[in-house]
N, C-alpha and C positions, 0 to 999 in steps of 0.2 A: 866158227859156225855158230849160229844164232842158235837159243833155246826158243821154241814155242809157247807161246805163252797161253794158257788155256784160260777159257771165259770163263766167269765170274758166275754163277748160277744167281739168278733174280727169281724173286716170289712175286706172283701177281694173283690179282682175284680172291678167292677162297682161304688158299697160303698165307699168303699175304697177312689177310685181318684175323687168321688163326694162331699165326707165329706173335704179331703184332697181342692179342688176347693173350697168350700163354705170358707173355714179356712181363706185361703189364703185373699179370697178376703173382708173378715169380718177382716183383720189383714191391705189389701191396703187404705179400706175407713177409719178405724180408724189413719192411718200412714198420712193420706190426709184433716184430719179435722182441722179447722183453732183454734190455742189455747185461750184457755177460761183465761177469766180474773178473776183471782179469787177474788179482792178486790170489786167486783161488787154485787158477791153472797151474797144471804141474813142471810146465815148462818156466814158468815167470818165475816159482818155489827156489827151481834150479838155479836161475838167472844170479835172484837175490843171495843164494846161498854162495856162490860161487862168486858172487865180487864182496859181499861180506869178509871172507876166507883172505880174500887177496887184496883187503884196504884199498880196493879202490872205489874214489870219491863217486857217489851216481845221482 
């Protein structure tokens, strides 16, 4: 027995160039953010420490 496949929801009109604004503008602040240092994170600390320990080449 077949599943039903339910329709896809479309934005028109108003939606539409709302969602399309929001996109935009969640796509300029992310384009505007100063770059992150990654050798800072405490997960990368872990990384390095943890193949240091075990000689392996990186």
């Amino acid at each position: 027995m077949a599943t039903q496949i339910k329709a896809i929801p479309t934005l028109y009109g108003k939606e539409a160039r709302r969602f399309r604004d929001m996109a935009d503008e969640v796509e300029r602040r992310y384009a505007m953010r100063p770059p992150k240092d990654r050798t800072k994170d405490s997960d990368y600390i872990a990384m390095r420490t943890i193949l240091e320990r075990s000689n392996i080449k990186y």
